[in-house]
C-alpha angles and dihedrals in degrees: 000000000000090000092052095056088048089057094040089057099048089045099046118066119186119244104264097209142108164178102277090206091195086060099035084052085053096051084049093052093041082052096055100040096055095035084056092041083052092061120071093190117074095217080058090056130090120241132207093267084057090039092053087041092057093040086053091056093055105048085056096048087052103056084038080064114031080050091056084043088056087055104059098255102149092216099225096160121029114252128223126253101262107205148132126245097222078054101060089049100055096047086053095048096237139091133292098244081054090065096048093050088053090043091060096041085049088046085058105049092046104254091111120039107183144350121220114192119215092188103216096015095052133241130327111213131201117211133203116277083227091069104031128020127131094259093073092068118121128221116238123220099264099240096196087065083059089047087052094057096049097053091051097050097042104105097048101087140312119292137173116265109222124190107234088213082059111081094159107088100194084068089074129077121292123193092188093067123094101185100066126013093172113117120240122195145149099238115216118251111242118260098251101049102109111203116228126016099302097237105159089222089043095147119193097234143117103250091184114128122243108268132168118256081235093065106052095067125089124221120244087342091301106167105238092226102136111223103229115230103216114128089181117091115018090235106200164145148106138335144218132039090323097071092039084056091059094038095058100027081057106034099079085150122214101066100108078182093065098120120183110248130200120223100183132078093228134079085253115099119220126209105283093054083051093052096038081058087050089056102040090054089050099053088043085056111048090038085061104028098028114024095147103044115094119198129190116248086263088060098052095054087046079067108027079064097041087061093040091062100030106032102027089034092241082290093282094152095051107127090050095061130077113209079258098071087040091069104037083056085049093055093053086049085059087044088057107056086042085066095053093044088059098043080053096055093049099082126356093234090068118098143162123216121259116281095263091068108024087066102028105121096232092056105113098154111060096345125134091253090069093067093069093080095044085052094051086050094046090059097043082051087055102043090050081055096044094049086047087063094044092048102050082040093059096039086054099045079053089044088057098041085054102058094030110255123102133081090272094060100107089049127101112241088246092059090045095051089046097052087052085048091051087048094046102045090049081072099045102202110142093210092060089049099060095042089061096049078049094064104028075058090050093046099046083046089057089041087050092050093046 
């Protein structure tokens, strides 16, 4: 295995072209300017907030491509502008209903030919062949053919090794000075150093959500950590680099089989069983809100420790909770991420932010932690159904008592209000509870009153 990937590496040879952005900005600019000179009316015509618009989405296209490029993608095809719209207006500086006005005044003067929408994972855009198209690329200066010639010139004589990134000459080392004899030079990365985290989708692009200036101040240096309201789960456990250290020494992501185990005798989960529940709601996520995005090992720890501060509360509560209430948290969790994936496939133009953002803890606008009072009030929503049910249940079973007829007629009133009894306390839900003494009070008052 080791000797294919040394012949493939001697064999392959990455694509040295890319983007020229000076050229890619004029295009843009040719673009606008004929396209204004071709309207007659001034509404028609593009102003300079189009015209930065446009420039930004330039400027964004081209490190999406020059990055593929990087990777080793061959471009045969010319892929789409992957963005969000909530990105694009933060990176302006201006709302998101401001983008999507400048996106259809952009469609109908060309710039833009078609968009395409990926729901949960944004907005695909097609740009102009004017502007992009893979013609436009520009071939690099192949840096192994230097290599080459150096190598080949190296044992007859001594020269001076310039950096070709180094254009001052006064940076390299001069043996006339007699101030400074150090050497100073930019030494050259290794070949097989990749900037960036490798993922193969790995897009150019702001994915921060669109937020009010107003909002991104604290008050008084509050921190803008929002204190989560569920009572549910004791969720749990230690702080500091210790706890970073298991996180990411554990969460080598991709192993559906990982299982918390517990290594004490007691109800009280230790750290490995934590982390093992931190896993386990990260694989069940992904696999339900993002099953096409692949991430590199750094980014899933980037994450594994963003919901373990933001969805399991860092485990402050640890020593409170029994692996009992662990799970039964874990299972609302779950709950949880049930309810967003069917919000999203209500309709295609819903979407949630990357995982980066949707669990970071100072996310208040469209981050995780906001489901938990839409799930309360699910649940309150489903109990007040389910006690209806009882109830009218209940009220016929009497109704029928009363005029004879019923399964329950050959039993005593006192049998029949204790087998409701018996139904009612296996949910224990106090409301319920009342509600049911309420109406056996109301009946014997009409019965009274017969």
């Amino acid at each position: 295995m080791h000797l294919n990937k040394l012949t493939m590496s001697k064999t392959m040879r990455l694509p040295r072209h890319t983007f020229d952005f000076s050229k890619l900005f004029m295009a843009t600019k040719s673009f606008i300017d004929s396209h204004n000179e071709s309207q007659i009316e001034l509404k028609s015509k593009l102003n300079a907030n189009h015209r930065a618009t446009a420039e930004m989405i330039t400027r964004l296209y081209a490190k999406q491509l020059n990055n593929a490029l990087a990777l080793g993608d061959s471009l045969e095809e010319l892929p789409g502008f992957r963005t969000y719209n909530s990105s694009m207006a933060t990176l302006k500086g201006c709302t998101v209903r401001t983008i999507m006005n400048h996106k259809k005044r952009l469609k109908s003067a060309g710039f833009i030919t078609a968009e395409i929408n990926h729901g949960a994972m944004g907005v695909e855009l097609l740009i102009s062949e004017d502007v992009f198209s893979l013609g436009k690329q520009t071939q690099n200066y192949d840096f192994s053919e230097s290599k080459k010639s150096i190598e080949n010139i190296k044992n007859r004589g001594e020269v001076k090794n310039f950096h070709p990134l180094v254009h001052v000459q006064q940076e390299q080392k001069n043996i006339n000075s007699s101030v400074d004899n150090k050497e100073r030079r930019l030494t050259t990365p290794p070949d097989d150093v990749t900037f960036g985290t490798g993922t193969k989708q790995e897009h150019h692009r702001n994915t921060s959500g669109s937020t009010n200036k107003k909002n991104r101040k604290t008050k008084g240096g509050a921190e803008i950590l929002r204190q989560n309201q569920e009572t549910s789960g004791s969720i749990d456990s230690e702080t500091g680099a210790t706890t970073n250290t298991l996180v990411s020494a554990s969460s080598k992501f991709g192993n559906p089989g990982i299982k918390p185990k517990v290594t004490r005798q007691s109800d009280t989960p230790d750290m490995s069983f934590l982390l093992g529940l931190v896993q386990q709601f990260w694989f069940y996520a992904k696999n339900i809100l993002y099953p096409e995005m692949i991430l590199s090992d750094v980014e899933n720890e980037q994450i594994l420790n963003l919901i373990r501060i933001s969805v399991y509360k860092n485990f402050k509560h640890r020593g409170k909770g029994t692996i009992k209430d662990y799970k039964d948290s874990q299972k609302i969790f779950e709950k949880r991420i049930d309810m967003v994936a069917k919000w999203l496939d209500r309709s295609p133009h819903r979407w949630i932010p990357v995982p980066e953002v949707y669990f970071n803890p100072n996310n208040d606008r469209n981050g995780f932690n906001k489901t938990y009072k839409w799930y309360v009030k699910q649940e309150a929503l489903k109990a007040a159904v389910r006690n209806d049910l009882i109830l009218q249940k209940a009220r016929k079973e009497w109704e029928d008592y009363g005029k004879g007829n019923g399964r329950y007629k050959q039993k005593s009133r006192l049998q029949l209000f204790e087998i409701q009894k018996k139904r009612i306390s296996q949910i224990k839900d106090e409301n319920l509870n009342r509600e049911y003494h309420n109406l056996i009070h109301k009946y014997l008052q009409i019965q009274h009153l017969k």
